[in-house]
C-alpha positions in Angstrom: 4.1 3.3 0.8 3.4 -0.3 -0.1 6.6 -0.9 2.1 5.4 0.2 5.4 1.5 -1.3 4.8 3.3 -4.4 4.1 5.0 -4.4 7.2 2.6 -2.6 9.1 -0.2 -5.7 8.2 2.8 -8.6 8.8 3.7 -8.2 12.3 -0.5 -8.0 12.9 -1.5 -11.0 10.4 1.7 -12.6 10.8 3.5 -12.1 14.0 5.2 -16.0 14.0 6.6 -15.5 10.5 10.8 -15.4 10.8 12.3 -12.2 10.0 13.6 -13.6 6.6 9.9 -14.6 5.8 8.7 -11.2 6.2 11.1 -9.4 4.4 10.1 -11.5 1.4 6.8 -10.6 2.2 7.4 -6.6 2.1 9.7 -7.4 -1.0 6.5 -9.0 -2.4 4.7 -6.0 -1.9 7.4 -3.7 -3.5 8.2 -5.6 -6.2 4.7 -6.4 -7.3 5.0 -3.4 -9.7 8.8 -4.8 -10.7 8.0 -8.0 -12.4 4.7 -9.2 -15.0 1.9 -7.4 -13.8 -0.2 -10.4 -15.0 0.9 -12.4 -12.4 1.7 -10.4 -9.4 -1.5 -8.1 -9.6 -3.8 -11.2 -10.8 -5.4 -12.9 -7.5 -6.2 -16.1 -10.0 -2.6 -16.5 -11.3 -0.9 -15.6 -7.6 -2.8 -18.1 -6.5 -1.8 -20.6 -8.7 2.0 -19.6 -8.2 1.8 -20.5 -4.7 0.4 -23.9 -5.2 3.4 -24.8 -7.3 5.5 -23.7 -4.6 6.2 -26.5 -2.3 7.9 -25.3 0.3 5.7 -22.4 2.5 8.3 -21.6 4.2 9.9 -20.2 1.3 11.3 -16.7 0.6 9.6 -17.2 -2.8 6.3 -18.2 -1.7 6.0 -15.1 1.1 7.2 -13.1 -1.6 4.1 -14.1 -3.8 2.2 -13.3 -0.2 3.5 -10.1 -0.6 2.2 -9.4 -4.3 -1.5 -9.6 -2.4 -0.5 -6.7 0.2 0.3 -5.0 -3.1 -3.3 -5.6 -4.5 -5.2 -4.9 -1.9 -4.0 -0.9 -1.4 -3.6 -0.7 -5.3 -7.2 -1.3 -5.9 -8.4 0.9 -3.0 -6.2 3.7 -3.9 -7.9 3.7 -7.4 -11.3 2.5 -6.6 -13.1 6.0 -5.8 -11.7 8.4 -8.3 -13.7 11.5 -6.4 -13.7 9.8 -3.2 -9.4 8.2 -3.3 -7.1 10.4 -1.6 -5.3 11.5 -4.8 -6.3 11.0 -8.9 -6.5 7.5 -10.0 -4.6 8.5 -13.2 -2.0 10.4 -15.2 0.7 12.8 -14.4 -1.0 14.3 -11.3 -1.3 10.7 -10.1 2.3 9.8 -10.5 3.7 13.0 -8.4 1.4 12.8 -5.7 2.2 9.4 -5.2 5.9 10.8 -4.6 4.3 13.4 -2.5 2.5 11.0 -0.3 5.5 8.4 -0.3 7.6 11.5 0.7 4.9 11.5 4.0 5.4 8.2 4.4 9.3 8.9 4.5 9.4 11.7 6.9 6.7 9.7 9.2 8.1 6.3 9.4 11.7 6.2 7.8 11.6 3.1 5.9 14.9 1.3 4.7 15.8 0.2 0.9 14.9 -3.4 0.6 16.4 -5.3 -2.6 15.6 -8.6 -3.7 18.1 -11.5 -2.2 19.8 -14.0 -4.6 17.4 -16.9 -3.7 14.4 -14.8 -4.9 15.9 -13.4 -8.0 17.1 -17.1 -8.6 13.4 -18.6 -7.9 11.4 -16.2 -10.0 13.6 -17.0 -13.2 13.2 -20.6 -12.6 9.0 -19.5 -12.4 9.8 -17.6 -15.7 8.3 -14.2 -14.2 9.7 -11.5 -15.7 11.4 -8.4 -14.6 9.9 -4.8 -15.6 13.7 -3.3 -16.5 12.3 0.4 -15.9 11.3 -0.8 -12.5 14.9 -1.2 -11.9 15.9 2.5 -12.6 12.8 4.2 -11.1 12.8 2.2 -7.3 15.6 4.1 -6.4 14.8 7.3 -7.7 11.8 7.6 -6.3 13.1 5.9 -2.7 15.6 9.1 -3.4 12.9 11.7 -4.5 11.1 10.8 -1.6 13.4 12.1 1.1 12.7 15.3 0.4 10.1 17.7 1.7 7.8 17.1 -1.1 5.3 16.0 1.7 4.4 19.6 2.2 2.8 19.9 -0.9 0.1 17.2 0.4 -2.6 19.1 0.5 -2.3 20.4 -3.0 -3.1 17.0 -4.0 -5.8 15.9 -1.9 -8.6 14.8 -4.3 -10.9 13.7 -1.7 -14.3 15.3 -0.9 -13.0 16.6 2.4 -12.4 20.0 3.5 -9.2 21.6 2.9 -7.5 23.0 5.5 -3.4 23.0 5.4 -1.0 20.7 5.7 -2.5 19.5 9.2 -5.5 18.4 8.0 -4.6 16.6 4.8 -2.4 14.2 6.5 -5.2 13.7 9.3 -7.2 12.7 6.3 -4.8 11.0 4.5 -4.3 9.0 8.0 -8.4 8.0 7.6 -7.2 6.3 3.9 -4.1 4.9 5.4 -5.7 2.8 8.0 -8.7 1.5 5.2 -6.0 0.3 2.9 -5.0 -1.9 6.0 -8.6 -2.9 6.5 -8.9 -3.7 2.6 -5.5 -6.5 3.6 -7.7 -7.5 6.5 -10.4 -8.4 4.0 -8.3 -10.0 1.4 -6.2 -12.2 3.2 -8.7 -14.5 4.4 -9.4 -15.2 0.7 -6.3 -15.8 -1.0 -6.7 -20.0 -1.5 -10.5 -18.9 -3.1 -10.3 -20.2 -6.5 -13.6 -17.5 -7.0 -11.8 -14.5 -5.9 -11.4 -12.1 -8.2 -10.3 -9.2 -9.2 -13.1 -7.9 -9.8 -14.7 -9.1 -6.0 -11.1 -7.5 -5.0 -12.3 -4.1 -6.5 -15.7 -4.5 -5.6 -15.0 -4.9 -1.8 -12.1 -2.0 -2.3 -14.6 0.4 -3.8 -16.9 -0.3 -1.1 -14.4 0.6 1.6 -13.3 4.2 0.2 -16.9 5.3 0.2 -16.5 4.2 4.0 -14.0 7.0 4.7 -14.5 10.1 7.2 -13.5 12.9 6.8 -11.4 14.5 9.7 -12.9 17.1 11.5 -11.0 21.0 11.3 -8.6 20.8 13.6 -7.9 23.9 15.6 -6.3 27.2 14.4 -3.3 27.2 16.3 -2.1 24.0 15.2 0.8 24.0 13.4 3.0 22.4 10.7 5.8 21.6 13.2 3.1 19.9 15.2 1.8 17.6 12.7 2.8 13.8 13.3 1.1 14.6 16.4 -2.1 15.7 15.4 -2.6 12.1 13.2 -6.0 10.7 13.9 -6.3 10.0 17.1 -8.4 7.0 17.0 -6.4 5.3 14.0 -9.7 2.8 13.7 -12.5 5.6 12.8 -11.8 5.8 9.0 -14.7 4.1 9.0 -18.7 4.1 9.5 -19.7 2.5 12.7 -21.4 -0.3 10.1 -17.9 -1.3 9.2 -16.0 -1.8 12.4 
Protein backbone atom coordinates (compact mmCIF):
# COMPACT_ATOMS: atom_id res chain seq x y z
CA UNK A 1 0.00 0.00 0.00
CA UNK A 2 2.79 2.40 1.07
CA UNK A 3 3.71 1.99 -2.73
CA UNK A 4 0.75 3.49 -4.35
CA UNK A 5 0.23 6.42 -1.36
CA UNK A 6 3.72 7.23 -2.23
CA UNK A 7 3.05 7.70 -5.62
CA UNK A 8 -0.28 8.76 -5.40
CA UNK A 9 1.05 12.04 -2.96
CA UNK A 10 4.38 12.59 -5.50
CA UNK A 11 2.84 13.42 -8.72
CA UNK A 12 0.31 15.97 -6.32
CA UNK A 13 3.27 17.41 -3.92
CA UNK A 14 5.82 16.85 -6.42
CA UNK A 15 4.84 17.00 -9.97
CA UNK A 16 8.45 18.71 -11.28
CA UNK A 17 10.46 15.90 -9.56
CA UNK A 18 12.29 13.61 -12.54
CA UNK A 19 11.05 10.18 -12.89
CA UNK A 20 14.27 8.82 -11.23
CA UNK A 21 13.58 11.20 -8.24
CA UNK A 22 10.35 9.72 -7.60
CA UNK A 23 11.10 6.32 -7.81
CA UNK A 24 13.49 6.95 -4.98
CA UNK A 25 10.93 8.59 -3.33
CA UNK A 26 8.33 5.42 -3.51
CA UNK A 27 11.45 3.25 -2.74
CA UNK A 28 11.78 5.52 0.39
CA UNK A 29 8.45 4.70 1.25
CA UNK A 30 8.82 0.85 0.72
CA UNK A 31 11.90 0.43 2.15
CA UNK A 32 11.29 2.45 5.31
CA UNK A 33 10.35 -0.94 7.01
CA UNK A 34 13.74 -2.57 5.13
CA UNK A 35 16.51 -0.77 6.80
CA UNK A 36 16.99 0.69 10.92
CA UNK A 37 13.76 1.67 11.96
CA UNK A 38 15.44 4.30 14.12
CA UNK A 39 16.28 6.23 11.34
CA UNK A 40 13.73 5.79 8.64
CA UNK A 41 10.66 6.00 11.11
CA UNK A 42 12.34 8.84 13.33
CA UNK A 43 11.20 12.40 11.97
CA UNK A 44 14.35 13.87 14.19
CA UNK A 45 17.06 11.50 12.78
CA UNK A 46 15.43 11.69 8.86
CA UNK A 47 15.88 14.96 9.26
CA UNK A 48 19.21 14.98 10.12
CA UNK A 49 20.04 12.47 7.23
CA UNK A 50 19.04 14.82 4.75
CA UNK A 51 21.05 17.76 5.95
CA UNK A 52 24.16 15.65 5.45
CA UNK A 53 23.09 15.02 2.06
CA UNK A 54 24.44 17.57 -0.18
CA UNK A 55 23.08 17.00 -3.27
CA UNK A 56 18.85 17.36 -3.27
CA UNK A 57 18.72 16.17 -6.27
CA UNK A 58 19.88 12.84 -5.11
CA UNK A 59 18.28 9.40 -5.39
CA UNK A 60 19.46 9.09 -1.78
CA UNK A 61 18.05 12.13 -0.45
CA UNK A 62 14.33 11.55 -2.16
CA UNK A 63 14.69 8.23 -0.82
CA UNK A 64 14.95 9.62 2.76
CA UNK A 65 11.80 11.86 1.36
CA UNK A 66 10.26 8.74 0.99
CA UNK A 67 10.85 7.34 4.61
CA UNK A 68 8.28 10.38 5.69
CA UNK A 69 5.44 9.11 3.16
CA UNK A 70 6.10 5.94 5.17
CA UNK A 71 5.48 7.74 8.54
CA UNK A 72 2.86 9.51 7.96
CA UNK A 73 0.24 6.40 6.90
CA UNK A 74 2.12 4.14 9.58
CA UNK A 75 1.10 6.32 12.37
CA UNK A 76 -2.46 6.87 11.08
CA UNK A 77 -3.07 3.31 10.44
CA UNK A 78 -2.16 2.62 14.18
CA UNK A 79 -3.38 5.71 15.81
CA UNK A 80 -7.19 4.69 16.48
CA UNK A 81 -7.07 1.14 17.55
CA UNK A 82 -11.25 1.04 17.58
CA UNK A 83 -11.49 3.68 15.13
CA UNK A 84 -8.17 2.32 12.29
CA UNK A 85 -9.47 0.39 9.57
CA UNK A 86 -7.90 -2.96 10.75
CA UNK A 87 -6.03 -3.99 14.47
CA UNK A 88 -3.07 -2.00 15.32
CA UNK A 89 -1.41 -5.26 16.42
CA UNK A 90 -0.48 -8.95 16.27
CA UNK A 91 -1.39 -11.64 13.97
CA UNK A 92 -4.73 -10.31 12.82
CA UNK A 93 -2.87 -7.15 12.03
CA UNK A 94 -0.25 -8.73 9.83
CA UNK A 95 -2.94 -10.70 7.51
CA UNK A 96 -5.16 -8.01 7.09
CA UNK A 97 -2.54 -5.95 5.97
CA UNK A 98 -2.04 -8.69 3.11
CA UNK A 99 -5.72 -8.54 2.78
CA UNK A 100 -5.90 -4.81 2.20
CA UNK A 101 -2.45 -4.81 0.11
CA UNK A 102 -4.24 -7.56 -1.92
CA UNK A 103 -7.12 -4.57 -2.54
CA UNK A 104 -4.59 -2.39 -3.30
CA UNK A 105 -3.29 -5.05 -6.01
CA UNK A 106 -6.45 -5.85 -7.68
CA UNK A 107 -7.37 -1.85 -7.72
CA UNK A 108 -4.28 -0.25 -8.87
CA UNK A 109 -1.71 -2.98 -10.15
CA UNK A 110 1.38 -1.71 -8.77
CA UNK A 111 4.94 -2.86 -10.19
CA UNK A 112 7.91 -4.45 -7.98
CA UNK A 113 10.26 -1.65 -7.28
CA UNK A 114 13.99 -2.68 -5.95
CA UNK A 115 16.50 -0.59 -4.77
CA UNK A 116 19.15 0.73 -7.58
CA UNK A 117 22.88 0.37 -7.09
CA UNK A 118 23.43 4.08 -6.27
CA UNK A 119 20.98 3.79 -3.30
CA UNK A 120 22.21 0.52 -1.93
CA UNK A 121 25.81 2.02 -2.43
CA UNK A 122 24.71 5.52 -0.52
CA UNK A 123 23.04 4.03 2.41
CA UNK A 124 26.19 1.78 3.28
CA UNK A 125 28.38 4.80 3.04
CA UNK A 126 25.38 6.46 5.70
CA UNK A 127 25.94 3.18 7.76
CA UNK A 128 22.04 2.47 7.73
CA UNK A 129 21.43 -0.92 8.06
CA UNK A 130 19.53 -3.44 6.14
CA UNK A 131 16.62 -5.55 8.06
CA UNK A 132 17.79 -9.07 6.20
CA UNK A 133 14.10 -10.52 6.90
CA UNK A 134 12.85 -7.59 4.99
CA UNK A 135 14.65 -9.00 2.04
CA UNK A 136 12.78 -12.46 2.09
CA UNK A 137 9.27 -11.11 3.15
CA UNK A 138 8.97 -8.01 0.21
CA UNK A 139 8.49 -10.40 -2.26
CA UNK A 140 6.39 -12.75 -0.60
CA UNK A 141 4.00 -10.58 0.30
CA UNK A 142 4.19 -8.51 -3.29
CA UNK A 143 3.38 -12.38 -4.34
CA UNK A 144 0.64 -13.17 -1.56
CA UNK A 145 -0.89 -10.17 -2.59
CA UNK A 146 -2.00 -11.10 -6.09
CA UNK A 147 -4.34 -13.18 -5.02
CA UNK A 148 -8.02 -12.71 -4.10
CA UNK A 149 -7.37 -12.30 -0.52
CA UNK A 150 -9.13 -8.89 -0.95
CA UNK A 151 -12.45 -10.63 -0.61
CA UNK A 152 -11.94 -11.41 2.80
CA UNK A 153 -11.86 -7.37 3.56
CA UNK A 154 -14.69 -7.12 5.38
CA UNK A 155 -13.79 -9.86 7.77
CA UNK A 156 -11.23 -7.51 8.88
CA UNK A 157 -12.69 -4.29 9.13
CA UNK A 158 -12.17 -3.01 12.72
CA UNK A 159 -13.73 0.20 12.25
CA UNK A 160 -16.88 1.42 14.06
CA UNK A 161 -18.80 1.33 10.73
CA UNK A 162 -21.50 -0.80 9.67
CA UNK A 163 -20.81 -3.95 8.02
CA UNK A 164 -22.27 -4.58 5.00
CA UNK A 165 -20.23 -6.98 2.32
CA UNK A 166 -17.56 -6.63 0.41
CA UNK A 167 -19.04 -3.31 -1.19
CA UNK A 168 -19.08 -1.48 1.65
CA UNK A 169 -15.84 -2.27 3.38
CA UNK A 170 -13.80 -1.09 0.55
CA UNK A 171 -16.17 2.18 0.34
CA UNK A 172 -14.95 2.53 3.80
CA UNK A 173 -11.67 1.51 3.55
CA UNK A 174 -11.61 4.21 0.49
CA UNK A 175 -12.72 7.00 3.49
CA UNK A 176 -9.13 5.80 5.38
CA UNK A 177 -7.32 5.69 2.10
CA UNK A 178 -7.74 9.21 1.20
CA UNK A 179 -6.99 10.46 5.24
CA UNK A 180 -3.68 8.66 5.12
CA UNK A 181 -3.01 11.10 2.01
CA UNK A 182 -4.30 14.05 4.06
CA UNK A 183 -2.01 12.90 7.10
CA UNK A 184 1.28 13.39 4.00
CA UNK A 185 -0.50 16.68 3.26
CA UNK A 186 0.04 17.64 6.85
CA UNK A 187 3.46 16.29 7.34
CA UNK A 188 5.25 17.46 4.50
CA UNK A 189 5.22 20.98 5.21
CA UNK A 190 7.10 20.04 8.40
CA UNK A 191 9.89 17.97 7.62
CA UNK A 192 12.96 20.85 8.08
CA UNK A 193 11.06 21.45 11.78
CA UNK A 194 13.79 20.60 14.19
CA UNK A 195 10.40 20.39 16.88
CA UNK A 196 8.48 17.85 14.92
CA UNK A 197 8.04 14.96 16.50
CA UNK A 198 6.96 11.91 16.54
CA UNK A 199 4.91 12.30 18.96
CA UNK A 200 3.17 15.78 17.19
CA UNK A 201 3.30 13.12 14.08
CA UNK A 202 0.95 10.79 16.15
CA UNK A 203 -0.88 13.41 17.72
CA UNK A 204 -2.05 15.08 14.36
CA UNK A 205 -2.49 11.25 13.00
CA UNK A 206 -4.76 10.35 15.83
CA UNK A 207 -6.66 13.32 15.27
CA UNK A 208 -7.36 12.60 11.73
CA UNK A 209 -8.84 8.87 12.07
CA UNK A 210 -11.33 10.13 14.57
CA UNK A 211 -12.20 12.50 11.41
CA UNK A 212 -13.39 9.52 9.35
CA UNK A 213 -16.98 8.88 7.93
CA UNK A 214 -18.44 6.24 7.64
CA UNK A 215 -19.89 5.32 4.19
CA UNK A 216 -23.46 5.21 3.88
CA UNK A 217 -25.23 1.44 2.93
CA UNK A 218 -25.08 1.28 -0.38
CA UNK A 219 -27.98 -0.24 -2.18
CA UNK A 220 -28.98 -3.95 -2.17
CA UNK A 221 -28.40 -4.77 -5.64
CA UNK A 222 -25.00 -3.83 -5.75
CA UNK A 223 -22.74 -6.29 -6.38
CA UNK A 224 -19.18 -7.68 -5.85
CA UNK A 225 -18.42 -7.51 -9.62
CA UNK A 226 -19.49 -3.94 -9.36
CA UNK A 227 -17.22 -2.81 -6.72
CA UNK A 228 -14.21 -0.56 -7.99
CA UNK A 229 -17.15 1.39 -9.15
CA UNK A 230 -18.98 1.89 -6.22
CA UNK A 231 -15.57 3.60 -4.37
CA UNK A 232 -16.50 6.81 -2.70
CA UNK A 233 -17.69 8.97 -4.93
CA UNK A 234 -16.50 12.16 -3.55
CA UNK A 235 -12.84 10.79 -2.73
CA UNK A 236 -12.47 14.17 -0.34
CA UNK A 237 -15.41 13.50 2.27
CA UNK A 238 -13.44 11.15 4.66
CA UNK A 239 -13.54 13.91 6.45
CA UNK A 240 -15.79 16.41 8.80
CA UNK A 241 -16.57 19.56 7.04
CA UNK A 242 -14.15 21.14 9.94
CA UNK A 243 -11.29 19.42 8.26
CA UNK A 244 -11.49 20.24 4.64
Amino acid sequence: MHHVLARQFSYEYFPYITEVQRNAFILGAIYADGFDKSITHSAPRLSNMLNQIEDPESELYWFFMGNYAHIGPDLFAHAGRARSFIVSHGLKHHASEVIVDSLINHLYHPNFPVLTQPLKDGLNELGVRPIKMFRFFYPVIFLVSKLPFYKFLPKVQNDRCPRGGLDLSICNFQRHYEAMIESMRMIFPRIHDDSFTNRRMQEMATALVFEVQCCEVPPANNTNNQFEANLCPQPNAFVSGSML
